[in-house]
N, CA, C and O atoms as CSV, one atom per row, in Angstrom:
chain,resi,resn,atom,element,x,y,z
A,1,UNK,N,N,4.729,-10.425,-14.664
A,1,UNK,CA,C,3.677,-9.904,-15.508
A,1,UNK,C,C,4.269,-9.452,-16.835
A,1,UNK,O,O,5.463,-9.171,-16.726
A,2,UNK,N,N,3.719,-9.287,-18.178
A,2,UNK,CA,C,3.865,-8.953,-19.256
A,2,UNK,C,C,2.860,-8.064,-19.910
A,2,UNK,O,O,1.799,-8.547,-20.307
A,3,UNK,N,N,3.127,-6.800,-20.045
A,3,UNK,CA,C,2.722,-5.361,-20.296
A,3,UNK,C,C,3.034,-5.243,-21.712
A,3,UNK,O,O,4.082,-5.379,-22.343
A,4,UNK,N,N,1.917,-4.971,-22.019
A,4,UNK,CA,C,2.534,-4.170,-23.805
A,4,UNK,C,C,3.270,-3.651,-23.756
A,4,UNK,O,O,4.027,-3.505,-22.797
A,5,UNK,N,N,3.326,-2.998,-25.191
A,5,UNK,CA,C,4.541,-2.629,-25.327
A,5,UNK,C,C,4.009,-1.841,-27.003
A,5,UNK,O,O,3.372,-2.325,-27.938
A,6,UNK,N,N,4.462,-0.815,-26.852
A,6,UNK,CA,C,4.105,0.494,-28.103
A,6,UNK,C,C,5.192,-0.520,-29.228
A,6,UNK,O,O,6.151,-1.260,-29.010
A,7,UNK,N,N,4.465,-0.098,-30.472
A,7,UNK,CA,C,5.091,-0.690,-31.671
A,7,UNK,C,C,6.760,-0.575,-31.781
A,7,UNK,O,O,7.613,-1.414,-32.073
A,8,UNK,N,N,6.810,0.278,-31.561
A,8,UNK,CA,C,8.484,0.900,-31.458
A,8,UNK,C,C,9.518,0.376,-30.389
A,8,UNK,O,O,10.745,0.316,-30.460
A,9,UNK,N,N,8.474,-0.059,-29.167
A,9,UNK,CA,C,9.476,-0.841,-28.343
A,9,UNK,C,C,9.937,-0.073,-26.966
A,9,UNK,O,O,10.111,-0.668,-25.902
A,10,UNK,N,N,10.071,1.034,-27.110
A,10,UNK,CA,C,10.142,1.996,-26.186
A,10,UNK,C,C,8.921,2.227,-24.842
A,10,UNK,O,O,9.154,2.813,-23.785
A,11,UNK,N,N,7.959,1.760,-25.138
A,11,UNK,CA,C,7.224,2.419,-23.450
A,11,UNK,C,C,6.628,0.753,-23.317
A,11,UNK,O,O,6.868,-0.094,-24.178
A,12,UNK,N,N,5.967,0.537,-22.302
A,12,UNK,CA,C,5.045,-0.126,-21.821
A,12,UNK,C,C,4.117,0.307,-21.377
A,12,UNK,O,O,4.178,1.495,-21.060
A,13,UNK,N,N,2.704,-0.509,-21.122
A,13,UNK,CA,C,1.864,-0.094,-20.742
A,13,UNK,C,C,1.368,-0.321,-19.547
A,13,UNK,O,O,1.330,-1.537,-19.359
A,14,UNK,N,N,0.818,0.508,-18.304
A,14,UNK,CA,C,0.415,-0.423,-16.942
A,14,UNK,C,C,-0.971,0.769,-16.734
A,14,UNK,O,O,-0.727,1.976,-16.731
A,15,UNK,N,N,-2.245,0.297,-16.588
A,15,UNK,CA,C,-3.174,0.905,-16.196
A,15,UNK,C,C,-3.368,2.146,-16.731
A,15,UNK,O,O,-3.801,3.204,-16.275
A,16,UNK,N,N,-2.815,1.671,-18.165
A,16,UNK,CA,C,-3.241,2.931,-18.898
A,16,UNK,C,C,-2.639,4.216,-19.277
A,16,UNK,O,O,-3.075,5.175,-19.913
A,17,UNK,N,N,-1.016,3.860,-18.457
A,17,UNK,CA,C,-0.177,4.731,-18.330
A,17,UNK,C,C,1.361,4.417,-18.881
A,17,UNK,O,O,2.093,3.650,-18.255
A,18,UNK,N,N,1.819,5.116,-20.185
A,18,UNK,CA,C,3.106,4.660,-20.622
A,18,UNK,C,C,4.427,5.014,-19.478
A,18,UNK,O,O,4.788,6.043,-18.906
A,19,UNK,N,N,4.780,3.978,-19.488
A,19,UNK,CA,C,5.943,3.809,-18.972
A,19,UNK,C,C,7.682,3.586,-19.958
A,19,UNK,O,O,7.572,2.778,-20.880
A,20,UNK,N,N,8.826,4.086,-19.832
A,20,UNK,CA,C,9.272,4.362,-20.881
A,20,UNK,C,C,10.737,2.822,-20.333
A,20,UNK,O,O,11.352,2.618,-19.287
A,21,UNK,N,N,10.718,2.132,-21.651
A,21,UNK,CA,C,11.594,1.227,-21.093
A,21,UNK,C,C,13.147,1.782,-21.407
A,21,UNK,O,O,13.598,2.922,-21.524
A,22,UNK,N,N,13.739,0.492,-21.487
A,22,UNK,CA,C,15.504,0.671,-21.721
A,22,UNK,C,C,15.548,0.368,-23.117
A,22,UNK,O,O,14.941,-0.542,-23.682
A,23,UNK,N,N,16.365,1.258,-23.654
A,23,UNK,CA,C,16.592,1.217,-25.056
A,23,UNK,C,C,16.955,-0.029,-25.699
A,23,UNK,O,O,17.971,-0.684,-25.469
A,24,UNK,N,N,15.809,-0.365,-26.730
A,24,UNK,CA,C,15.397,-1.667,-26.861
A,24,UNK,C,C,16.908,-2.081,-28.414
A,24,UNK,O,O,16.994,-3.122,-29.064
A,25,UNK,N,N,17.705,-0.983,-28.506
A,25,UNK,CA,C,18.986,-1.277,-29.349
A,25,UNK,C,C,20.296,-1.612,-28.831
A,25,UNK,O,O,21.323,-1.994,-29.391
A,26,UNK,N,N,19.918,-1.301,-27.253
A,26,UNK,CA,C,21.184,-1.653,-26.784
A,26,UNK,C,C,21.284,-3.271,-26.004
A,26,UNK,O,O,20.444,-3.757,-25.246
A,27,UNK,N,N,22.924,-4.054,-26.585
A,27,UNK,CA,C,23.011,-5.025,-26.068
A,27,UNK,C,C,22.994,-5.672,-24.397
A,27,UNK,O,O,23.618,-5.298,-23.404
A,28,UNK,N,N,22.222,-6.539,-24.544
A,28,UNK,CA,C,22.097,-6.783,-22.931
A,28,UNK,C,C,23.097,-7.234,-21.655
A,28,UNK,O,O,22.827,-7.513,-20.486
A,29,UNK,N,N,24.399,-7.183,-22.407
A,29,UNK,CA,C,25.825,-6.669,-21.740
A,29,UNK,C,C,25.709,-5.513,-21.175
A,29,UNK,O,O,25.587,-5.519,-19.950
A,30,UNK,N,N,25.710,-4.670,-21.638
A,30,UNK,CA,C,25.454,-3.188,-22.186
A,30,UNK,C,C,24.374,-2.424,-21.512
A,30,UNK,O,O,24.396,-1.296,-21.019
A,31,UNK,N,N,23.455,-3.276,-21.604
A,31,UNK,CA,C,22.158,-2.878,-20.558
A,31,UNK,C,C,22.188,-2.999,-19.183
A,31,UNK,O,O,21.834,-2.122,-18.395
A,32,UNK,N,N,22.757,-4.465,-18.803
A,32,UNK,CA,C,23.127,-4.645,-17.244
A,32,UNK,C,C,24.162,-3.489,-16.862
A,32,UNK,O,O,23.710,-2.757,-15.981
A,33,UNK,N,N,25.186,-3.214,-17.219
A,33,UNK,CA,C,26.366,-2.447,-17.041
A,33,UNK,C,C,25.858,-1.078,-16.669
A,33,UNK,O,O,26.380,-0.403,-15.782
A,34,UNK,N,N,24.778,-0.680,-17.411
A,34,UNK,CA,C,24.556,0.699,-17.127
A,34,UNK,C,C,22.999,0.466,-16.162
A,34,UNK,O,O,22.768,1.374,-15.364
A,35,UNK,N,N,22.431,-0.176,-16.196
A,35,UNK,CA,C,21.840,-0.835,-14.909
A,35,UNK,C,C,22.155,-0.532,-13.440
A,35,UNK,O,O,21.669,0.172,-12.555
A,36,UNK,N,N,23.396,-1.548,-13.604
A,36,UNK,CA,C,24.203,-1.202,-12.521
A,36,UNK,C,C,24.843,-0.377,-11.740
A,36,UNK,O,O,25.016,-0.441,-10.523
A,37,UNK,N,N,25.261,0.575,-12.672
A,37,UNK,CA,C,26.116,2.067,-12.232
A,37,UNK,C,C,24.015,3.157,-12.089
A,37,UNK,O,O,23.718,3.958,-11.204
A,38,UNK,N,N,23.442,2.879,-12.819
A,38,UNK,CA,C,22.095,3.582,-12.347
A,38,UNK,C,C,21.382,2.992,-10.485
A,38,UNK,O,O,20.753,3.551,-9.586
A,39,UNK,N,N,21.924,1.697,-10.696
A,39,UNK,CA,C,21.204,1.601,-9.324
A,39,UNK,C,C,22.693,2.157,-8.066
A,39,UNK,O,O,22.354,2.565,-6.955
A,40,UNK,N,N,23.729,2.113,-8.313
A,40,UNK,CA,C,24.460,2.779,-7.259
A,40,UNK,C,C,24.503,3.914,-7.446
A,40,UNK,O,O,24.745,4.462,-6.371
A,41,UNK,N,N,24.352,4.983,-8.641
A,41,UNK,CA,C,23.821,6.037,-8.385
A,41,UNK,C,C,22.449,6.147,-7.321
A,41,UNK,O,O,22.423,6.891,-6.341
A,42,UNK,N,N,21.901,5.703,-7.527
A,42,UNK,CA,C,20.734,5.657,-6.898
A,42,UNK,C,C,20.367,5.605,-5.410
A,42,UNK,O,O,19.439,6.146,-4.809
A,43,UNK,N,N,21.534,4.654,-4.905
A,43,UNK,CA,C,22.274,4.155,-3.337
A,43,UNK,C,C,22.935,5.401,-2.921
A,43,UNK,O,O,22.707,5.595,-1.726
A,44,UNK,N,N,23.651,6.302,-3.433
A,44,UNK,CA,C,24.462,7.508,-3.464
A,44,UNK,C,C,23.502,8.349,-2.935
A,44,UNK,O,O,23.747,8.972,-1.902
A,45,UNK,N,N,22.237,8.470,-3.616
A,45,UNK,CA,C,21.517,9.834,-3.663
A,45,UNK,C,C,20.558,9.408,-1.798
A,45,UNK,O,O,20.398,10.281,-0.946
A,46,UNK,N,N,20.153,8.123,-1.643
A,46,UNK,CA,C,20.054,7.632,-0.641
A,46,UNK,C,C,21.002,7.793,0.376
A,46,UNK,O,O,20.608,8.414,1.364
A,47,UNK,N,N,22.139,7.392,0.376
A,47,UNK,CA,C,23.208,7.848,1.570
A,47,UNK,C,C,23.566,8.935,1.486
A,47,UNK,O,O,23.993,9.177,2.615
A,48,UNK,N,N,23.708,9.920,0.811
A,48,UNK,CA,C,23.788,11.476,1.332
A,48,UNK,C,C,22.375,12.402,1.394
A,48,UNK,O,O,22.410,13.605,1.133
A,49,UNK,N,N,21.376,11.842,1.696
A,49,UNK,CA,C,20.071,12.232,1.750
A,49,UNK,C,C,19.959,11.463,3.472
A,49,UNK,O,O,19.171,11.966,4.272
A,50,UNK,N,N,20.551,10.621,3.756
A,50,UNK,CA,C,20.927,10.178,5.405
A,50,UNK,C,C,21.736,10.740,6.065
A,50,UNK,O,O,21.548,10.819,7.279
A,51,UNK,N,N,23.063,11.392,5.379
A,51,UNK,CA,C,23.750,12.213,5.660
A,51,UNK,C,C,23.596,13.433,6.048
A,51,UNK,O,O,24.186,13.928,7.008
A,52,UNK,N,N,22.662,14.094,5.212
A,52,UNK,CA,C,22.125,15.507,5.257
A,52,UNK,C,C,23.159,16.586,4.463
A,52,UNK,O,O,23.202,17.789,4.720
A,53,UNK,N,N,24.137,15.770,3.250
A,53,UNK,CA,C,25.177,15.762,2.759
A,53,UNK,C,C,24.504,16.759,1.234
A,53,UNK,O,O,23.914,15.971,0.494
A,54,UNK,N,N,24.485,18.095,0.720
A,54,UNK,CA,C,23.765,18.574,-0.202
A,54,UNK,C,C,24.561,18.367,-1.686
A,54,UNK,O,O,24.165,18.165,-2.834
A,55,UNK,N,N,26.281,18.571,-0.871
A,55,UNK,CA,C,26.975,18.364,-2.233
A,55,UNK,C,C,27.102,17.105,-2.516
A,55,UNK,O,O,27.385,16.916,-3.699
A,56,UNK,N,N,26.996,16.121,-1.846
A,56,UNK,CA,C,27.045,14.589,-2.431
A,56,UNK,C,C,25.866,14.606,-2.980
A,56,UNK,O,O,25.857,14.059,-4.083
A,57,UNK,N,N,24.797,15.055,-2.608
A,57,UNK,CA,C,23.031,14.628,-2.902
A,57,UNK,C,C,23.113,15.264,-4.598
A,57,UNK,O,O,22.732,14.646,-5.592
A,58,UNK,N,N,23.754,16.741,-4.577
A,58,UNK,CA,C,23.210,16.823,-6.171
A,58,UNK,C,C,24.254,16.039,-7.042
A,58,UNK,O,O,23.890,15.734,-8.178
A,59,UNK,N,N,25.517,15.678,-6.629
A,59,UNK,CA,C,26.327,15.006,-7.340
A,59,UNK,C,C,25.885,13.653,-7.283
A,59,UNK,O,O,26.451,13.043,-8.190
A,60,UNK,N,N,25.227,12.999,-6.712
A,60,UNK,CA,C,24.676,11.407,-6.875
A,60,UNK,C,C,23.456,11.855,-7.594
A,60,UNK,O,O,23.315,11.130,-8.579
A,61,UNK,N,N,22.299,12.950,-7.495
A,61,UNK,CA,C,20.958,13.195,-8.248
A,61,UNK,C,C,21.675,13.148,-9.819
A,61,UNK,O,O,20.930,12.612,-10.639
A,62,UNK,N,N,23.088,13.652,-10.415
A,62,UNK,CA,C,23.423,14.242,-11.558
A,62,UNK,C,C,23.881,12.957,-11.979
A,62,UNK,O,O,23.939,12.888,-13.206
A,63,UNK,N,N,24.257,11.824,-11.332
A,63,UNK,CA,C,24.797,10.443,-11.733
A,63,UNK,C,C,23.585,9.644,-11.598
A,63,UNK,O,O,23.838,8.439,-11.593
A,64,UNK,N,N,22.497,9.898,-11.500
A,64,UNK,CA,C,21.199,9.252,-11.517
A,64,UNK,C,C,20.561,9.307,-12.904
A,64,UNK,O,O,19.953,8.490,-13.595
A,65,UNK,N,N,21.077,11.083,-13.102
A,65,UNK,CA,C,20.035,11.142,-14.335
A,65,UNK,C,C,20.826,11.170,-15.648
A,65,UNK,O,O,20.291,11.154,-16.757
A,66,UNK,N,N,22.293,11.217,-15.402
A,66,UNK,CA,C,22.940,10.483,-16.522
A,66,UNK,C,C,22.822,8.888,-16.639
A,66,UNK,O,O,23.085,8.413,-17.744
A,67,UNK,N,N,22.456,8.031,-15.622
A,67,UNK,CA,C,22.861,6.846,-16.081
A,67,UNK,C,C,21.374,6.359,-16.677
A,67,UNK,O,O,21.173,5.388,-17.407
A,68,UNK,N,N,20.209,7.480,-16.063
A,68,UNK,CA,C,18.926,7.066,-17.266
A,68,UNK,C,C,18.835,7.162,-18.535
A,68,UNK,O,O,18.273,6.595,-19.473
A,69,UNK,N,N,19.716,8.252,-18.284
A,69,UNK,CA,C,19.797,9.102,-19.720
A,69,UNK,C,C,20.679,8.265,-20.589
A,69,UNK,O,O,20.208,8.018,-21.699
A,70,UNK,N,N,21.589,7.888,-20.381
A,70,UNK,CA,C,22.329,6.861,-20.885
A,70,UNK,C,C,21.649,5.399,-21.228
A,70,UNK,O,O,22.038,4.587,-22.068
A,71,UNK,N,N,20.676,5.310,-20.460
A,71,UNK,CA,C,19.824,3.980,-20.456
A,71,UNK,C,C,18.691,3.361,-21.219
A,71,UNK,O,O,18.379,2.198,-21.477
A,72,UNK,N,N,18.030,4.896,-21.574
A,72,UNK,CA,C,17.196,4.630,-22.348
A,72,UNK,C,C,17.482,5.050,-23.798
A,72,UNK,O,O,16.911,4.449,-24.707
A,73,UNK,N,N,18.359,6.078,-24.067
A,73,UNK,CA,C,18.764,5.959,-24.947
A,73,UNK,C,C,18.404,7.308,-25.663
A,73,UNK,O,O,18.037,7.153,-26.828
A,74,UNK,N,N,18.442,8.878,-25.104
A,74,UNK,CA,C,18.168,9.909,-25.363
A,74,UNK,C,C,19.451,10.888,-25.824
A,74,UNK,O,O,19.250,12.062,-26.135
């Protein structure tokens, strides 16, 4: 599917609701790379949430929201 997209490049649109993309300046080397380290953050916060593991859970939650943060471009 293909969703608008705000003049600036930054959100999309789905049912009316902006959604905020990946920073539309960074190269798509660059984009996969931090992609990647966001979705195994992501696997992290999942396996010590199976664990019942609190200090892995906020240390994978804190590598989650750096690698968004890194991603979109804030």
């Amino acid at each position: 599917m293909d969703y608008p997209t705000t003049p600036d490049g930054r959100y999309f649109v789905v049912k009316g609701r902006l959604w905020r993309c990946t920073n539309p300046a960074l190269e798509e080397s660059t984009r996969q790379a931090l992609v990647k380290q966001l979705m195994a953050a992501r696997r992290a916060v999942k396996t010590a949430q199976q664990q019942d593991n609190e200090i892995a859970l906020k240390a994978a939650r804190e590598r989650v929201h750096q690698g968004f943060v890194a991603q979109i471009g804030l």
